[in-house]
N, C-alpha and C positions, 0 to 999 in steps of 0.2 A: 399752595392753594389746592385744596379738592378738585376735581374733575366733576362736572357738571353739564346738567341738558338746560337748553333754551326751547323756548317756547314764547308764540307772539296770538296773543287772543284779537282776531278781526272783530270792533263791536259794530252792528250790523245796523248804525243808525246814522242819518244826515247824509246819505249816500244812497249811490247807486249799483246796481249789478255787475254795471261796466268795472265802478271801484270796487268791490269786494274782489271781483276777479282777477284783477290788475294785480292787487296785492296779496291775494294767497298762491299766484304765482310767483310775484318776486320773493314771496318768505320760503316758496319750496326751494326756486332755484339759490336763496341763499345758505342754505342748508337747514334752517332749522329741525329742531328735534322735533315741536309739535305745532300745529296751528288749530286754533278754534274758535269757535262763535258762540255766541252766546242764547239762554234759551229764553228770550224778554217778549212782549210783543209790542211794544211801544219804546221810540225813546225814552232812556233814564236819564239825559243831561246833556247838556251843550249845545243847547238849541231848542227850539220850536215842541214842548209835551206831545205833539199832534203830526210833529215832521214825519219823512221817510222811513220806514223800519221794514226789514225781510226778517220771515220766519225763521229759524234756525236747522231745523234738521230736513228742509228743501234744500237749504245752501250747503248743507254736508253732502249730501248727495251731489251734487255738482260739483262739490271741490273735491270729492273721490275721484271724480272723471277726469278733474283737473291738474292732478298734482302725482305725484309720485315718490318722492321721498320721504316727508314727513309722517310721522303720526297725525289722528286728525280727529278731533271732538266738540262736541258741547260743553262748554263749562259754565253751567252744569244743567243737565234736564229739568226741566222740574217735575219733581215725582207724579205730582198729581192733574198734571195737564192733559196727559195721555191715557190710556186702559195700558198697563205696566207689559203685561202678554205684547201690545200690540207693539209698546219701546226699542222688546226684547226681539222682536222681529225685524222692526225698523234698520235698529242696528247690525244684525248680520246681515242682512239686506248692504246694506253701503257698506258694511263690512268687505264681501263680493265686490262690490265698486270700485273700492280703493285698494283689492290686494291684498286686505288682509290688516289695514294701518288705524282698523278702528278703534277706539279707547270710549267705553261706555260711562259717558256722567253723568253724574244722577246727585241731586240734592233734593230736600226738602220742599224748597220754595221759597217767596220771602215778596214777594212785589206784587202789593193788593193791587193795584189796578190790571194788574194782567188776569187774574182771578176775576172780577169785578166783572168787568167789559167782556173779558169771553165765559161768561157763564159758570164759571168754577165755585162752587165753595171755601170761601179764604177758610172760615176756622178758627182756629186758635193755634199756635204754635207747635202744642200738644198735638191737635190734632194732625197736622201736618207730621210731625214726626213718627205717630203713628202708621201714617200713609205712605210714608218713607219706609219702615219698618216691614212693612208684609211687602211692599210693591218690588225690594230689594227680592224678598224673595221668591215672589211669582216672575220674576225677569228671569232669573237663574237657573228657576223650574223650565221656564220655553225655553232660553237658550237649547238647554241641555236635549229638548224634545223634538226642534227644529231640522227640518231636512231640504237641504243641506243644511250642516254646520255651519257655525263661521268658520272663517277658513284657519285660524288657530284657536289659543285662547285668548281670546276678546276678553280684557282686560277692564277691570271695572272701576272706575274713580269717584268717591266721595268726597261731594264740596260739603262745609261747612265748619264750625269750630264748637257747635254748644257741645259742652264738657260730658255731663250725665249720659247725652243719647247718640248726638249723631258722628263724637270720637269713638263712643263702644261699637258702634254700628260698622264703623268703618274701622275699626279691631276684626269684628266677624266678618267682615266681608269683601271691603276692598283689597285690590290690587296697588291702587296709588288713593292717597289724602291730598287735596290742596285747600290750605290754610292761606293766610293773609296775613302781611306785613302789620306794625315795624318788626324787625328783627325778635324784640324783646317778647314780643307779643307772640311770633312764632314758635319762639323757642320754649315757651311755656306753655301752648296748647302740642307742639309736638311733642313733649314728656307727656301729658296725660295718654295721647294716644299708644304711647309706648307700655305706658302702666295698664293700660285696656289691655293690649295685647298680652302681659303677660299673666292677668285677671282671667280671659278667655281661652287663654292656652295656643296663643298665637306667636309665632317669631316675630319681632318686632321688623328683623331687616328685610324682609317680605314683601313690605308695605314703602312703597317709594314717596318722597315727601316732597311734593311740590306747591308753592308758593306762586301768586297773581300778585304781583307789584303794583297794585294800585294808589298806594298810598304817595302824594309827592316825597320825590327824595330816595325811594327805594331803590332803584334803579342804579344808586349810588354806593349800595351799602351792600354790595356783592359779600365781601368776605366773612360780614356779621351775620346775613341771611345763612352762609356758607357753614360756619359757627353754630348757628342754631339751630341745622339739622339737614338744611334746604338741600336737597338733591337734583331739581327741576324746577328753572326757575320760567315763569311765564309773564310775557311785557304785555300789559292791552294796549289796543293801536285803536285810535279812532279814527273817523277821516281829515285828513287827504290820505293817511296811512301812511303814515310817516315809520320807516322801521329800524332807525338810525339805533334807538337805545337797546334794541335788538343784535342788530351786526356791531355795536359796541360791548354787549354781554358775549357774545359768538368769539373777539375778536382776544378778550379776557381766554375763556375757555382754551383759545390755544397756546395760551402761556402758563396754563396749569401744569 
């Protein structure tokens, strides 16, 4: 079996601060590779459309303060929530916080009510990719202009899978891609990205390939993920925070 990183996404709904904290420290002390939250502003499921929900890159800033070994992100920003400059600051910003263990994600977008209710322009798909498109590179522009630095190279990851824009995008630009389950599914949008990169002029092994197992049953299907390209793979946890199917991926990893 491949050698492989775990990763456990906190989703930041039907809970409280006490839980998020509870469990991004038991994911650091159980070594996880990365942990992250997500960037929604209302629950997406499992309760109440109106229940409990914490914003996402406040609670990265707190889990910088609060952890230590992990990597640590959003998965994934949305592009168009923020002014992109302002992102690119954000994140070296908790970059400094955490040490240096920041991974900057950045997608498109995708959940009209978060648009909606805080005043965003949804758009069209288009246009969103768009906005993805130039925001990629006004973040990259301030990275580079900020002082201090981040404390290394802060590391950029593109969530999404459409074929035409945001696999070429994350050809030119990312660090790490994470794609989305079944196995079969993965393995065919991470050939396209592969084909981008060599379209672009990019090394394809460059580009670290990680997978959110969201779909039931993935979590199962280690060695087909493994198979289809997956190099980091990441559990979402929702509350009570359960991180079993985590320290049983962890537990996999050391019999590779």
């Amino acid at each position: 079996m491949a050698r492989f990183q775990v990763g456990v996404q906190l989703e930041p709904q039907h809970c409280s601060i006490d839980d998020l904290r509870r469990a991004w420290r038991e994911a650091d002390d159980l070594a996880v590779d990365s942990i992250w939250i997500w960037d929604h502003f209302f629950p997406l499921w499992g309760g109440d459309p109106d229940g409990s929900h914490f914003e996402g890159w406040s609670l990265l800033a707190a889990m910088a303060c609060e952890t230590s070994r992990a990597t640590i992100g959003v998965l994934v920003t949305g592009s168009s929530y923020r002014n992109p400059d302002l992102v690119a600051d954000m994140a070296r910003t908790v970059d400094h916080l955490s040490g240096g263990r920041v991974i900057l994600g950045i997608g498109a977008g995708w959940c009209e009510r978060d648009y909606r209710e805080y005043g965003y322009e949804f758009g069209t798909a288009g246009d969103r990719l768009r906005a993805l498109d130039s925001n990629l590179a006004r973040v990259q522009a301030r990275l580079a202009r900020l002082n201090p630095p981040p404390m290394g190279r802060l590391p950029v990851m593109i969530g999404g899978e459409g074929e035409k824009v945001t696999l070429r995008l994350a050809a030119r630009h990312a660090d790490m891609w994470n794609g989305f389950g079944p196995p079969e599914n993965f393995a065919r949008k991470n050939q396209i990205l592969t084909t981008w990169c060599v379209c672009v002029g990019r090394d394809p092994a460059t580009i670290q390939r990680t997978v959110l197992l969201n779909q039931p049953g993935d979590a199962d299907r280690l060695e087909e993920f493994l198979e289809a390209g997956a190099q980091h793979l990441i559990v979402p946890c929702g509350a009570p925070f359960d991180l079993g199917p985590a320290k049983r991926l962890l537990e996999a990893g050391t019999q590779a």
